[in-house]
ChimeraX commands (.cxc) that place a marker at each C-alpha (Angstrom):
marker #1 position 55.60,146.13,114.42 radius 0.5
marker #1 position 57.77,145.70,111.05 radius 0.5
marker #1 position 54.82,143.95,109.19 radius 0.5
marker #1 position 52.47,146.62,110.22 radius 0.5
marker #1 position 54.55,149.81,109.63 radius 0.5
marker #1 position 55.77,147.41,106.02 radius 0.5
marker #1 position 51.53,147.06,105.32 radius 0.5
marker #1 position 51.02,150.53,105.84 radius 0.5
marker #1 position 53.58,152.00,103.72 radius 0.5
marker #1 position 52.43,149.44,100.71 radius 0.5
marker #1 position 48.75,151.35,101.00 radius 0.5
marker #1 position 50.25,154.77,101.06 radius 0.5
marker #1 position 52.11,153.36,97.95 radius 0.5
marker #1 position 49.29,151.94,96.39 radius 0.5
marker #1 position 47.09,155.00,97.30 radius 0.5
marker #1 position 49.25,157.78,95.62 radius 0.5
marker #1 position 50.21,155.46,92.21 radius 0.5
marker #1 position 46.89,153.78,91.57 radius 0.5
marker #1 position 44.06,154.87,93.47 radius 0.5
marker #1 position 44.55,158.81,93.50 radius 0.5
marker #1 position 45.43,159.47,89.81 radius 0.5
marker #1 position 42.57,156.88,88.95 radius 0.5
marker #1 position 39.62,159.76,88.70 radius 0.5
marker #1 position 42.35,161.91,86.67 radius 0.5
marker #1 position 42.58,158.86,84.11 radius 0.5
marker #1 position 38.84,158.38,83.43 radius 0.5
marker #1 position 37.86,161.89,83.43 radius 0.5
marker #1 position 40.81,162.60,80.84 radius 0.5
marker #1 position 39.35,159.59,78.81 radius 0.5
marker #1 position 35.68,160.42,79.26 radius 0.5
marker #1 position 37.05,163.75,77.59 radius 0.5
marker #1 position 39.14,162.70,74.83 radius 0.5
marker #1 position 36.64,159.34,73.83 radius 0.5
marker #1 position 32.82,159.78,74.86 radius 0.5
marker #1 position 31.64,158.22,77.91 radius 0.5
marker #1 position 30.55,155.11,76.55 radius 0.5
marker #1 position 33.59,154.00,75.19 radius 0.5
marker #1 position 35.07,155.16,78.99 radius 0.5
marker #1 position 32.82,152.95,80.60 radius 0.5
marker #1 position 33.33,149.71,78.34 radius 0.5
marker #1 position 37.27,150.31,78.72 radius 0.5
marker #1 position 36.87,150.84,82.59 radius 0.5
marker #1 position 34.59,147.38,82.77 radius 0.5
marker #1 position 36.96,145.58,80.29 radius 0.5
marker #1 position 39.43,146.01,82.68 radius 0.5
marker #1 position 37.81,145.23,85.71 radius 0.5
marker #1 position 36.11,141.95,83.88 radius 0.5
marker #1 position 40.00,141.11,83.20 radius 0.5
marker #1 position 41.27,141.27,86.93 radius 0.5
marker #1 position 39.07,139.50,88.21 radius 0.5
marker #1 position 39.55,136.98,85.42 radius 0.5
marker #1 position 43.24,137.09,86.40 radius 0.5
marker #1 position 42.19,136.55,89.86 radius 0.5
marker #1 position 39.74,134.02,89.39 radius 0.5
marker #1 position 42.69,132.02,87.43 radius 0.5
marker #1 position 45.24,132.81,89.84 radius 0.5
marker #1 position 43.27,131.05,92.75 radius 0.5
marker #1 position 42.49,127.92,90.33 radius 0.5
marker #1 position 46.22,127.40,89.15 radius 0.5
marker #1 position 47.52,127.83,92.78 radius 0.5
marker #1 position 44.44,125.04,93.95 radius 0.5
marker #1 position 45.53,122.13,91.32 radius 0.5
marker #1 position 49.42,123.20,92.04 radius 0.5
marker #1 position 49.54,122.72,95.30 radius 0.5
marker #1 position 51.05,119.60,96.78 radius 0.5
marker #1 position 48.99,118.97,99.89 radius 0.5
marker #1 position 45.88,119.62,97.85 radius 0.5
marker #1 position 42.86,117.78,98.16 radius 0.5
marker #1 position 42.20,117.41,95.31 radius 0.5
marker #1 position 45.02,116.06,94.01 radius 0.5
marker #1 position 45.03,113.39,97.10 radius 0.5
marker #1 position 41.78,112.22,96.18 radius 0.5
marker #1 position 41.98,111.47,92.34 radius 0.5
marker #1 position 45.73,110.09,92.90 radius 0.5
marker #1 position 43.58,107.02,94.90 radius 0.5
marker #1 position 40.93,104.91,93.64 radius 0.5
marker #1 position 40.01,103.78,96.74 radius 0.5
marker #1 position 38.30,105.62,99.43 radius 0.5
marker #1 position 39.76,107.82,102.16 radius 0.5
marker #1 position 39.03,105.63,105.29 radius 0.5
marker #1 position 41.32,102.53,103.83 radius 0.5
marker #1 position 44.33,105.40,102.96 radius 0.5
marker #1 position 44.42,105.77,107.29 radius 0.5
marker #1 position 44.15,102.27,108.20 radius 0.5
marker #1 position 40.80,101.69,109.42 radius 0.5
marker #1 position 40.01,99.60,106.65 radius 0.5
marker link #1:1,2 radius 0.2
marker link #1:2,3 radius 0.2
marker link #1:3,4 radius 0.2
marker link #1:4,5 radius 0.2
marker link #1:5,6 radius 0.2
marker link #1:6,7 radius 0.2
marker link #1:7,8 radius 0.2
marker link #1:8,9 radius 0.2
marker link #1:9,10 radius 0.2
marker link #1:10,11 radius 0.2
marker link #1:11,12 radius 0.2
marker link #1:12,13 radius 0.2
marker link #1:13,14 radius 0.2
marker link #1:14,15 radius 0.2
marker link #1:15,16 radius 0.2
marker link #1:16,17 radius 0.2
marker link #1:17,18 radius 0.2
marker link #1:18,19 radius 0.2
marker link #1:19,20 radius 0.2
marker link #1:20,21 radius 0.2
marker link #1:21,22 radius 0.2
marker link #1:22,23 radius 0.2
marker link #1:23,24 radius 0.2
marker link #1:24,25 radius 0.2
marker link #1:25,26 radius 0.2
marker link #1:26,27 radius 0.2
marker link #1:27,28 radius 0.2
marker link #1:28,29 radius 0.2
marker link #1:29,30 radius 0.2
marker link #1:30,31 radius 0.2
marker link #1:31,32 radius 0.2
marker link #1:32,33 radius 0.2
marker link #1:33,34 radius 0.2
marker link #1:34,35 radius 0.2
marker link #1:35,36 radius 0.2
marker link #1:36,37 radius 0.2
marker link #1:37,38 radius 0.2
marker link #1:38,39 radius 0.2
marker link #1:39,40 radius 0.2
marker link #1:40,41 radius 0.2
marker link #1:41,42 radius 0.2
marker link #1:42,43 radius 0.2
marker link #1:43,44 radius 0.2
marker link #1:44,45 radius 0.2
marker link #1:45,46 radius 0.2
marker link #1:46,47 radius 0.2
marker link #1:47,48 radius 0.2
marker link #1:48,49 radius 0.2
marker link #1:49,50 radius 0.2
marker link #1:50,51 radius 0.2
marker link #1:51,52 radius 0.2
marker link #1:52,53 radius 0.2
marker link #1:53,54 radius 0.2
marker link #1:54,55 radius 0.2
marker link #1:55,56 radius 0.2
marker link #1:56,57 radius 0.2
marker link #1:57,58 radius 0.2
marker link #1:58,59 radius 0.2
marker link #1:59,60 radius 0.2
marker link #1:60,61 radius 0.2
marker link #1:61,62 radius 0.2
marker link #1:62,63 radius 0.2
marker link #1:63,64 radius 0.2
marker link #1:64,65 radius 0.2
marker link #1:65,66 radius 0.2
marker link #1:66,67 radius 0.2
marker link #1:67,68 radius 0.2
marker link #1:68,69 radius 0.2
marker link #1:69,70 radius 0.2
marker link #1:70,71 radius 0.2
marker link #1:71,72 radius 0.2
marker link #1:72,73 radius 0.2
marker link #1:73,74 radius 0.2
marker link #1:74,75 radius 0.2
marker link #1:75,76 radius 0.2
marker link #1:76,77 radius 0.2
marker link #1:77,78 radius 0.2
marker link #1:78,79 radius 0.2
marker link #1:79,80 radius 0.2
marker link #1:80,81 radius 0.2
marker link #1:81,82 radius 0.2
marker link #1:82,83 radius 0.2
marker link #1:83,84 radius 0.2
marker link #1:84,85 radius 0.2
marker link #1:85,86 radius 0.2
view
């Protein structure tokens, strides 16, 4: 009941800082700059989260210490000998 009523107050959160004054932000900038430079600025940044996403996921893959990956280049030899059926 906490995690749901904790959930729901981080979207009203993120609803009234980000996602309602949002529309304000690029209308004021398609105003003020033309609508060109509003669009490159407003794909810029959206290129760059999901940059910062895409980066986040691969850091927290080769950091992790039960990861596969790192389990399987740690040992030359193949999987089946590491459990004994070798």
């Amino acid at each position: 009941s906490r995690v749901v009523d904790a959930s729901v107050y981080q979207m009203q959160c993120n609803n009234i800082l980000f996602a309602m004054p949002l529309p304000y932000v690029i209308g004021k900038c398609m105003d003020i700059w033309s609508v060109e430079t509003s669009f490159r600025c407003v794909t810029f940044l959206q290129v760059l989260a999901a940059s910062g996403f895409a980066f986040s996921l691969v850091v927290a893959a080769c950091t992790e210490e039960r990861c596969a990956w790192r389990r399987l280049s740690a040992h030359s030899q193949p999987i089946f000998e590491e459990c004994g059926a070798a």
